[in-house]
PQR file of N, CA, C, O and H, with PARSE charges and radii, in Angstrom:
ATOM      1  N   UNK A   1      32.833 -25.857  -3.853 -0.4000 1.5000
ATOM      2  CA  UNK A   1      31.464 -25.495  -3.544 -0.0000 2.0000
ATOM      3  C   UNK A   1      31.273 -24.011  -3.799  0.5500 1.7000
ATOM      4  O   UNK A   1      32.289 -23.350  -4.013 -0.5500 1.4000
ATOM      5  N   UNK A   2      30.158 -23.446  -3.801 -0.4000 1.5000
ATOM      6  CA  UNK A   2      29.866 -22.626  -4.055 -0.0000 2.0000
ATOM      7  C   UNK A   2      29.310 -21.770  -3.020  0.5500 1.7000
ATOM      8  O   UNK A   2      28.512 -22.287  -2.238 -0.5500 1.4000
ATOM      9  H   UNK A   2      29.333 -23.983  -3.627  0.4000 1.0000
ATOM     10  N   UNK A   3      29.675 -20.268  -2.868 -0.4000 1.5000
ATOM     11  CA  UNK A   3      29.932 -19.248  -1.493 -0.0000 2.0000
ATOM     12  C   UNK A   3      28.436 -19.087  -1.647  0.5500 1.7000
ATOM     13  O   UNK A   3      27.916 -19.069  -2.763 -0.5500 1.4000
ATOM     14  H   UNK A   3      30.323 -19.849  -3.503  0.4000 1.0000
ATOM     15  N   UNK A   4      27.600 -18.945  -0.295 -0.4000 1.5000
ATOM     16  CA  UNK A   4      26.260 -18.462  -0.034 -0.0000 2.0000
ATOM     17  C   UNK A   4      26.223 -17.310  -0.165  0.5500 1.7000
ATOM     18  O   UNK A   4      26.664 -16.736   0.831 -0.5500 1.4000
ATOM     19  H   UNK A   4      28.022 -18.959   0.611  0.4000 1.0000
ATOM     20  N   UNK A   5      25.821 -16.509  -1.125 -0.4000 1.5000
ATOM     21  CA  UNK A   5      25.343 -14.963  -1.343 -0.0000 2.0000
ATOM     22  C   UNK A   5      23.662 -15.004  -0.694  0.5500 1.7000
ATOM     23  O   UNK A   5      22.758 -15.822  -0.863 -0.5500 1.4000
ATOM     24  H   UNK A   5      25.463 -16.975  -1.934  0.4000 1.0000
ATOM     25  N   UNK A   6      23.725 -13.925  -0.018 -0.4000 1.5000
ATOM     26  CA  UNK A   6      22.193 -13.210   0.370 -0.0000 2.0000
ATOM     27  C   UNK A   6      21.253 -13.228  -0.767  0.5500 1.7000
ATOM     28  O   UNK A   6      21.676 -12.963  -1.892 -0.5500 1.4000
ATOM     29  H   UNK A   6      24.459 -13.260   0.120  0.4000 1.0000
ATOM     30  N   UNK A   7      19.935 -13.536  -0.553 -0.4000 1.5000
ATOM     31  CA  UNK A   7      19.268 -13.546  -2.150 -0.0000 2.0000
ATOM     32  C   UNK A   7      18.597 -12.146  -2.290  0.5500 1.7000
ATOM     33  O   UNK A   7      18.208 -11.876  -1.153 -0.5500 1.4000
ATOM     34  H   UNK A   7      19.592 -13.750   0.361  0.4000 1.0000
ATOM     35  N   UNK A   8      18.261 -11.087  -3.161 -0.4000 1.5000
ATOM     36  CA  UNK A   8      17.739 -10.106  -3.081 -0.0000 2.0000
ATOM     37  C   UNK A   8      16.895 -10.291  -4.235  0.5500 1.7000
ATOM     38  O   UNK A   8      16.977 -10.854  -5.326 -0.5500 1.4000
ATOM     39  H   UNK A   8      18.577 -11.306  -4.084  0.4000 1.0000
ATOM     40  N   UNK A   9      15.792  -9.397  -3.394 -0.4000 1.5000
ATOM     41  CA  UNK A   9      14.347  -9.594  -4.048 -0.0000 2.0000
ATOM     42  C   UNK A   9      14.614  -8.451  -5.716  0.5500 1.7000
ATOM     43  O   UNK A   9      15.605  -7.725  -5.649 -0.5500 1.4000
ATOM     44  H   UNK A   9      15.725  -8.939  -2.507  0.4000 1.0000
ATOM     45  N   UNK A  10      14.044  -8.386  -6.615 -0.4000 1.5000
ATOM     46  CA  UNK A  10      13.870  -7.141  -7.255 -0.0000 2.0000
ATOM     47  C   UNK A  10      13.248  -6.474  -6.804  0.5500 1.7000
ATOM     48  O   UNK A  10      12.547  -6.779  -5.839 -0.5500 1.4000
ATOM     49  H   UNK A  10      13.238  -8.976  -6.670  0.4000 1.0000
ATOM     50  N   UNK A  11      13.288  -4.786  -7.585 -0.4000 1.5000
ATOM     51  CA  UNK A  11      12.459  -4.003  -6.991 -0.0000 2.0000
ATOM     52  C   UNK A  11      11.222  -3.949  -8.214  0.5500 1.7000
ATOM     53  O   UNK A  11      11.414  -3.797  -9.421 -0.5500 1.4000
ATOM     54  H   UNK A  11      13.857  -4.538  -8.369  0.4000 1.0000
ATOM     55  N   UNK A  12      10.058  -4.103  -7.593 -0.4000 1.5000
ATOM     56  CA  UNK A  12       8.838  -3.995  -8.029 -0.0000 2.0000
ATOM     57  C   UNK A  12       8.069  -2.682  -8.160  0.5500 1.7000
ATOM     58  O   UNK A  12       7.494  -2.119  -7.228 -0.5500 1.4000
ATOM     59  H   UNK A  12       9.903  -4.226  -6.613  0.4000 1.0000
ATOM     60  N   UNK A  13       8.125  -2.262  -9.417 -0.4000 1.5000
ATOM     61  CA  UNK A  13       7.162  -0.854  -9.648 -0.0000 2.0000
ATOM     62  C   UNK A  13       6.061  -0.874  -8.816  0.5500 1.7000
ATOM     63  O   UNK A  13       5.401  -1.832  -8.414 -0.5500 1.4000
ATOM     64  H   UNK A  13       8.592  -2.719 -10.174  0.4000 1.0000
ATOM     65  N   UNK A  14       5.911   0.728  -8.537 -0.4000 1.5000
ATOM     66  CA  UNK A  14       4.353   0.785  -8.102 -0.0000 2.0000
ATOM     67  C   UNK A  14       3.485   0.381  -8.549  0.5500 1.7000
ATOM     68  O   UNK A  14       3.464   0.216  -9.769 -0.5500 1.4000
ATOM     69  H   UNK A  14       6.447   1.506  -8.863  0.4000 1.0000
ATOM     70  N   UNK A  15       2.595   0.109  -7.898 -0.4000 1.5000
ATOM     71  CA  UNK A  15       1.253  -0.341  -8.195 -0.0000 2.0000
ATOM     72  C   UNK A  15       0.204   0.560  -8.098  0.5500 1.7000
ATOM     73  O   UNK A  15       0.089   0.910  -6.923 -0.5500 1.4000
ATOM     74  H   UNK A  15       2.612   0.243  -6.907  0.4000 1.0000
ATOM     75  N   UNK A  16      -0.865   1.253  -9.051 -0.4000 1.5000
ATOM     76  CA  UNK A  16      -1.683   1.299  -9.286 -0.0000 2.0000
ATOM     77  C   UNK A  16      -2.937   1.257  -9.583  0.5500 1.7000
ATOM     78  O   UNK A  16      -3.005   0.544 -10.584 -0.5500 1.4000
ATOM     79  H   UNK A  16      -0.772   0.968 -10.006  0.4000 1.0000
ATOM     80  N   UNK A  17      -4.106   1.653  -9.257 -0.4000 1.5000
ATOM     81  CA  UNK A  17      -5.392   1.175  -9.967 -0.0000 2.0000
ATOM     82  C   UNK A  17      -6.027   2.445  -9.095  0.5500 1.7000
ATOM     83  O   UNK A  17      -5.332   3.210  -8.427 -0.5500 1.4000
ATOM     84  H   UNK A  17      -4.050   2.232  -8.444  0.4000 1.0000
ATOM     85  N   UNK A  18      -7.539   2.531  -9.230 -0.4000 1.5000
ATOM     86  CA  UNK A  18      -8.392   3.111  -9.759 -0.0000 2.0000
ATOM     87  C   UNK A  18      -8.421   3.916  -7.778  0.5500 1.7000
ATOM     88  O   UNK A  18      -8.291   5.095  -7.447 -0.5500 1.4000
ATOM     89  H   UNK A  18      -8.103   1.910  -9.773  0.4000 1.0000
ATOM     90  N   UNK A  19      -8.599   2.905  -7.057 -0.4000 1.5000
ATOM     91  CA  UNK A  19      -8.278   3.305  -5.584 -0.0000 2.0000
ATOM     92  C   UNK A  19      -7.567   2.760  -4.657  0.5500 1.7000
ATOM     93  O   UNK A  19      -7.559   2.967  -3.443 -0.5500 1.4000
ATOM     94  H   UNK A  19      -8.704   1.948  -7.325  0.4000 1.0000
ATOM     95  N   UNK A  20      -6.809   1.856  -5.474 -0.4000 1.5000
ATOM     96  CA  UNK A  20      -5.235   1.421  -4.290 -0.0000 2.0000
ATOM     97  C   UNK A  20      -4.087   1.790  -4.844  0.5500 1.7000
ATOM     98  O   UNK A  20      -4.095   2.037  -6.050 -0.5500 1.4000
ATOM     99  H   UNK A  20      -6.816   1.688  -6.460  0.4000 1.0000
ATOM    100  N   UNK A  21      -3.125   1.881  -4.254 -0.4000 1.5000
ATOM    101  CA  UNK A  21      -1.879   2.290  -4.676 -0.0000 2.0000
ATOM    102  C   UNK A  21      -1.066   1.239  -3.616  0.5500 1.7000
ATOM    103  O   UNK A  21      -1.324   1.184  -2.414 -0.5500 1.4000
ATOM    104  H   UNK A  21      -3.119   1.680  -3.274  0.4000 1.0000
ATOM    105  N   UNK A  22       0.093   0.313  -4.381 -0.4000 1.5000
ATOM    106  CA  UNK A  22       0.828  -0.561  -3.805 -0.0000 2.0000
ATOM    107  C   UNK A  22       2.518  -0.291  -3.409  0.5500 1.7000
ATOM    108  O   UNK A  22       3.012  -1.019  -4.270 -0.5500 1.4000
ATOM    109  H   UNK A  22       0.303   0.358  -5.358  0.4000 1.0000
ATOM    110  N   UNK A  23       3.314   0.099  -2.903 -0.4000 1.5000
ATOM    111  CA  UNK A  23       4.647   0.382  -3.068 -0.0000 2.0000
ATOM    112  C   UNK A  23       5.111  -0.922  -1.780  0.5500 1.7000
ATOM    113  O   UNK A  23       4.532  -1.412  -0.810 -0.5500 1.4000
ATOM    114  H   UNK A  23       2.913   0.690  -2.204  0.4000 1.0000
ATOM    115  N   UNK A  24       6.434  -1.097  -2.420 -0.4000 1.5000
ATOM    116  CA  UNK A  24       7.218  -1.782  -2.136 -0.0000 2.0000
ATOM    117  C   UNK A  24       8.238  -1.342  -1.132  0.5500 1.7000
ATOM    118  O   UNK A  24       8.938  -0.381  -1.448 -0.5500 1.4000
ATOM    119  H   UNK A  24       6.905  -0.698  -3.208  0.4000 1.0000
ATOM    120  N   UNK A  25       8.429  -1.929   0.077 -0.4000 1.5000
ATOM    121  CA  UNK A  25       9.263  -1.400   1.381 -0.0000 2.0000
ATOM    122  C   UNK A  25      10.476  -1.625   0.960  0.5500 1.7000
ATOM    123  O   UNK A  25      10.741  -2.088  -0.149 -0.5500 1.4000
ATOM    124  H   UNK A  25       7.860  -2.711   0.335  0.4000 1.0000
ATOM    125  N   UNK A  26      11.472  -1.240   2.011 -0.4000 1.5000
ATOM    126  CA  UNK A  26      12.769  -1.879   2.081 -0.0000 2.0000
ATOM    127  C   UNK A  26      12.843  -3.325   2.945  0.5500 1.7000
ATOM    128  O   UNK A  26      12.007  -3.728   3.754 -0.5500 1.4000
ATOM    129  H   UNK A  26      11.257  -0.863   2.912  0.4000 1.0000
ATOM    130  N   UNK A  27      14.067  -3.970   2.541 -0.4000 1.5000
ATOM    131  CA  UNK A  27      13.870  -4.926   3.369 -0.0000 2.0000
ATOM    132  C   UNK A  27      14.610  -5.146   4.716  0.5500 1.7000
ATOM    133  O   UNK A  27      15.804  -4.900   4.880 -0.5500 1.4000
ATOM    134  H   UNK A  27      14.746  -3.643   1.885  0.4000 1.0000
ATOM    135  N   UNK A  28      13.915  -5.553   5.498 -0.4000 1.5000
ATOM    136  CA  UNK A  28      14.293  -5.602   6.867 -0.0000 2.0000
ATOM    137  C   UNK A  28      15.213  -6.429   7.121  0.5500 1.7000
ATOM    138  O   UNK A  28      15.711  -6.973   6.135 -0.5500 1.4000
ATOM    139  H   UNK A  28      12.944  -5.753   5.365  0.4000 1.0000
ATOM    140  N   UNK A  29      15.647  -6.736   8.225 -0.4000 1.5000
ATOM    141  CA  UNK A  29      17.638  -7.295   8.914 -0.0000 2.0000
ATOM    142  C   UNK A  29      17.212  -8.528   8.435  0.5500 1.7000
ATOM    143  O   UNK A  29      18.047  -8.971   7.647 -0.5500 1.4000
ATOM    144  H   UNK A  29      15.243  -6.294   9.026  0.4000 1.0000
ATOM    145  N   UNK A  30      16.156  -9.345   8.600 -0.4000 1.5000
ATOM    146  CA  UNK A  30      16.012 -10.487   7.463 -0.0000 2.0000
ATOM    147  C   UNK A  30      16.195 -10.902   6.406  0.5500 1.7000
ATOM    148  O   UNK A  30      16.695 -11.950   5.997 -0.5500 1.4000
ATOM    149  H   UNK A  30      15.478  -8.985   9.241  0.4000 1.0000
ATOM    150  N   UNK A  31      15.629  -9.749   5.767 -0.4000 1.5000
ATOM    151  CA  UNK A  31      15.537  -9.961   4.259 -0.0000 2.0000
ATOM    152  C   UNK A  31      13.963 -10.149   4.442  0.5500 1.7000
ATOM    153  O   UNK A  31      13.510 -10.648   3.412 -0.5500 1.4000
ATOM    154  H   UNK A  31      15.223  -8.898   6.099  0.4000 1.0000
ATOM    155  N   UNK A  32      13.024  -9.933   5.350 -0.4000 1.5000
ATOM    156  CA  UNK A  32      11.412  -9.885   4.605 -0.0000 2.0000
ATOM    157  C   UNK A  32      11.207  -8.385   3.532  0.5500 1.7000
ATOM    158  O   UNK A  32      11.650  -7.300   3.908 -0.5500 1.4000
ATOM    159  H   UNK A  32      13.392  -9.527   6.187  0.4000 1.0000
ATOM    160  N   UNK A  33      10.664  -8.508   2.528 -0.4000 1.5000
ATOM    161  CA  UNK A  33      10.386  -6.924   2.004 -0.0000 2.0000
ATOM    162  C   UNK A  33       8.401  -7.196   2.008  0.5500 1.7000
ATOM    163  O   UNK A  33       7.636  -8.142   1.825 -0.5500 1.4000
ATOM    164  H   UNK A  33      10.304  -9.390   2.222  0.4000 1.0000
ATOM    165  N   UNK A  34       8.310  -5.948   2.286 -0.4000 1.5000
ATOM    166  CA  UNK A  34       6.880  -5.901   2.959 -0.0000 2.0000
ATOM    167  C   UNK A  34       6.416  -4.817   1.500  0.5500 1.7000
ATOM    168  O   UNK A  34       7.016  -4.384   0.516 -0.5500 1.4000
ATOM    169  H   UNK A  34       8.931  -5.179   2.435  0.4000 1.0000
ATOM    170  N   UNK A  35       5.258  -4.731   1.956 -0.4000 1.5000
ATOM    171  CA  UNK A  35       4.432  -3.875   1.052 -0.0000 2.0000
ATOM    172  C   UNK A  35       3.542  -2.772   1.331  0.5500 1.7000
ATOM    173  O   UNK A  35       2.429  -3.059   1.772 -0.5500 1.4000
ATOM    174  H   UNK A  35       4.770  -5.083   2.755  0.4000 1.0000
ATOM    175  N   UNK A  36       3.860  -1.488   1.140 -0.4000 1.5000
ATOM    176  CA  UNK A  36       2.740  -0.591   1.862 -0.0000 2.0000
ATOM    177  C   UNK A  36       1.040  -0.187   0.623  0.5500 1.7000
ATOM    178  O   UNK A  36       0.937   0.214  -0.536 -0.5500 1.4000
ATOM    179  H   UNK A  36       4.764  -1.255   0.782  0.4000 1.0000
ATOM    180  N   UNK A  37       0.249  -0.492   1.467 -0.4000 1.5000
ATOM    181  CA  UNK A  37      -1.254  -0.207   0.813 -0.0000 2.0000
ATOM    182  C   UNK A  37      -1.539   1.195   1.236  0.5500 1.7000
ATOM    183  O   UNK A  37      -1.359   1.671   2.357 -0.5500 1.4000
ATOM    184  H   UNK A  37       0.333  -0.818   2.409  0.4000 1.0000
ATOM    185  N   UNK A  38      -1.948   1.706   0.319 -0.4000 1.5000
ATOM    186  CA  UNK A  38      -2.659   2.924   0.342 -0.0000 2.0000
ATOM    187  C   UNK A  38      -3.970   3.200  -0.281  0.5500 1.7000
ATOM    188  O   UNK A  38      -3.989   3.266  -1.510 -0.5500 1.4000
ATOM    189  H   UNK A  38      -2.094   1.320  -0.591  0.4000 1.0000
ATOM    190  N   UNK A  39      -5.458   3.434   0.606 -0.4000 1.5000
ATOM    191  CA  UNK A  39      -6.744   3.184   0.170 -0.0000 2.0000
ATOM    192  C   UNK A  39      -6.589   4.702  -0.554  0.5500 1.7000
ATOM    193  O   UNK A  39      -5.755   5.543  -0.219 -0.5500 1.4000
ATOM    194  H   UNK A  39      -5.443   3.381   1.605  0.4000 1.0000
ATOM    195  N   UNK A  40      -7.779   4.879  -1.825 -0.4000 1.5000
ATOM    196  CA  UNK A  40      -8.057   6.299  -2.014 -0.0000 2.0000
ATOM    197  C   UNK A  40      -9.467   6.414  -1.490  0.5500 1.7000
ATOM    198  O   UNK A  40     -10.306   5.633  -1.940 -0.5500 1.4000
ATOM    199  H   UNK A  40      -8.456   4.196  -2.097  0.4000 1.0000
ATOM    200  N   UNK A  41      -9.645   6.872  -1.025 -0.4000 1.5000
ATOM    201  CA  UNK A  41     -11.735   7.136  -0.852 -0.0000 2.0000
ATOM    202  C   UNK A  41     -12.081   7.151  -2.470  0.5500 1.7000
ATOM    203  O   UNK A  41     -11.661   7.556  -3.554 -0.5500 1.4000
ATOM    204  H   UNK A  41      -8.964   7.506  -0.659  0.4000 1.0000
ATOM    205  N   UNK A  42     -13.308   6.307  -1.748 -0.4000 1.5000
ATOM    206  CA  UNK A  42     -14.602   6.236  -2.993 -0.0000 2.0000
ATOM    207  C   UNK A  42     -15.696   6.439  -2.347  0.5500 1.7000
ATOM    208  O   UNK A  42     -16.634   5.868  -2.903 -0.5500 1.4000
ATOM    209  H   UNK A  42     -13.649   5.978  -0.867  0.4000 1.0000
ATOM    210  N   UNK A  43     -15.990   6.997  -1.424 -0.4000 1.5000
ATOM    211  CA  UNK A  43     -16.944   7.479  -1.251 -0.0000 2.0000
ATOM    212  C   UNK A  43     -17.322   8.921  -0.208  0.5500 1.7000
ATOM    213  O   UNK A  43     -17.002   9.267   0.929 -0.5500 1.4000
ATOM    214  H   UNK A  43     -15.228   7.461  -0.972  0.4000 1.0000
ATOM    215  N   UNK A  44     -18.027   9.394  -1.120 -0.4000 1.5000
ATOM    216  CA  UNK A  44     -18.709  11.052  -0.659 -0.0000 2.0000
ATOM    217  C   UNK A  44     -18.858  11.180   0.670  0.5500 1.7000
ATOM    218  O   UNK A  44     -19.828  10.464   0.916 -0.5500 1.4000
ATOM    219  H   UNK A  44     -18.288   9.112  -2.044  0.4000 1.0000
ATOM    220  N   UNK A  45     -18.500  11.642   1.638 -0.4000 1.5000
ATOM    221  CA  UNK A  45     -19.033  12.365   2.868 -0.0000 2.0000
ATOM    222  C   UNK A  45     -19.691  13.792   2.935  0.5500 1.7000
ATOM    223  O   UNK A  45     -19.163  14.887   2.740 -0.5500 1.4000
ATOM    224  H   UNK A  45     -17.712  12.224   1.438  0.4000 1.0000
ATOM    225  N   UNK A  46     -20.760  13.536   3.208 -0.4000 1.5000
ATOM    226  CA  UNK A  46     -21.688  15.111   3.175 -0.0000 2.0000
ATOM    227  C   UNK A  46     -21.510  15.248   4.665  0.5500 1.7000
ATOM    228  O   UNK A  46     -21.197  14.334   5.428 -0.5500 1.4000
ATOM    229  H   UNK A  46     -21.189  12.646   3.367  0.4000 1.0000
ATOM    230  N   UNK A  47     -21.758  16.560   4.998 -0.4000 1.5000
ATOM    231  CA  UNK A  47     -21.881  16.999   6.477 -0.0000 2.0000
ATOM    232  C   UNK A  47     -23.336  16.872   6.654  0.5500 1.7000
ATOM    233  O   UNK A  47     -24.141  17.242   5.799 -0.5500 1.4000
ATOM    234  H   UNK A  47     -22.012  17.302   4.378  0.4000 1.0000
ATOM    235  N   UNK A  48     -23.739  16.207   8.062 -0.4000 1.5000
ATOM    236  CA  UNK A  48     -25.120  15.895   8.081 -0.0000 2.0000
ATOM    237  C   UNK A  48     -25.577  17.472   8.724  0.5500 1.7000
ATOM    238  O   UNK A  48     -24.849  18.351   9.185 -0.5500 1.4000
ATOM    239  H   UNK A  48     -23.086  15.906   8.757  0.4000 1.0000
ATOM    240  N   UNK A  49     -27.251  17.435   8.533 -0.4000 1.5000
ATOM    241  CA  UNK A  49     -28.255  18.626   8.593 -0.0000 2.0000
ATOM    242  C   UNK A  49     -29.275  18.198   9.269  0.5500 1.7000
ATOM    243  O   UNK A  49     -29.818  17.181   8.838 -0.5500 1.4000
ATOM    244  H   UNK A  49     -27.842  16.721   8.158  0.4000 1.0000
ATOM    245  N   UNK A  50     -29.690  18.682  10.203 -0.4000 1.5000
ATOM    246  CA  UNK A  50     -31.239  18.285  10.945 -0.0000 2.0000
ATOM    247  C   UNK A  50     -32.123  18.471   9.887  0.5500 1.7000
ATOM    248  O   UNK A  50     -32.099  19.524   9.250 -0.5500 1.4000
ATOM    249  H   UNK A  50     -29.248  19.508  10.554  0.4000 1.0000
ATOM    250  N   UNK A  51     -32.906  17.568   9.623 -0.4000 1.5000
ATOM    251  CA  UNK A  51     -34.005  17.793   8.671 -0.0000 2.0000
ATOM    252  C   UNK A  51     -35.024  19.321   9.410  0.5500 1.7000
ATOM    253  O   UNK A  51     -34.668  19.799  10.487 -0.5500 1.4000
ATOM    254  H   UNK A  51     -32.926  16.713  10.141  0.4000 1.0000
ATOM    255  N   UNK A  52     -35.745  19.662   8.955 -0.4000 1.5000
ATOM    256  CA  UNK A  52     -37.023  21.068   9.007 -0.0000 2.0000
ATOM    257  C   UNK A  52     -37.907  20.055   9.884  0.5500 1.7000
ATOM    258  O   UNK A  52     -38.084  18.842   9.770 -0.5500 1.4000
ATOM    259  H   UNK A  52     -36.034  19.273   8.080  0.4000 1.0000
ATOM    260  N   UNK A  53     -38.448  21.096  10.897 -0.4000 1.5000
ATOM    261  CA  UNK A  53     -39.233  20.338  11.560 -0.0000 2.0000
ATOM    262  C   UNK A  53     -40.717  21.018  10.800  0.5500 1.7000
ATOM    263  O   UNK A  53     -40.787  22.060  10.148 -0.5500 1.4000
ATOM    264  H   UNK A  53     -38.304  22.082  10.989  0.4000 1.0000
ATOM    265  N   UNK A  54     -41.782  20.089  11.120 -0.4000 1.5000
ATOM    266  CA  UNK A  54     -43.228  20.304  10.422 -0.0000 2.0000
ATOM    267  C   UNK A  54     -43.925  21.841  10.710  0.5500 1.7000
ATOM    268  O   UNK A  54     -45.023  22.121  10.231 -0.5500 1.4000
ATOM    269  H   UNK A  54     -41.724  19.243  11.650  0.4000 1.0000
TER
END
């Protein structure tokens, strides 16, 4: 028969695009390998202003 070896995942390049970024964890005493997300902002924050009064 044949000896049970641990199965290991490959390692998966980063991931990319326009406003996520994907990287690949280590894997935990299991063997789950997880995935970390990283948002970029897409959108503008202005500091708000009391409008002029009349």
């Amino acid at each position: 028969m044949s000896q049970a070896t641990p199965k290991k995942r490959p390692a998966v390049p980063e991931g990319k695009t326009r406003f996520l970024t994907t990287r690949q964890k280590a894997p935990n005493e299991k063997g789950y390998v997880g995935y970390d997300t990283i948002w970029e902002s897409f959108q503008k924050e202005a500091p708000y202003t009391t409008p002029k009064r009349p």
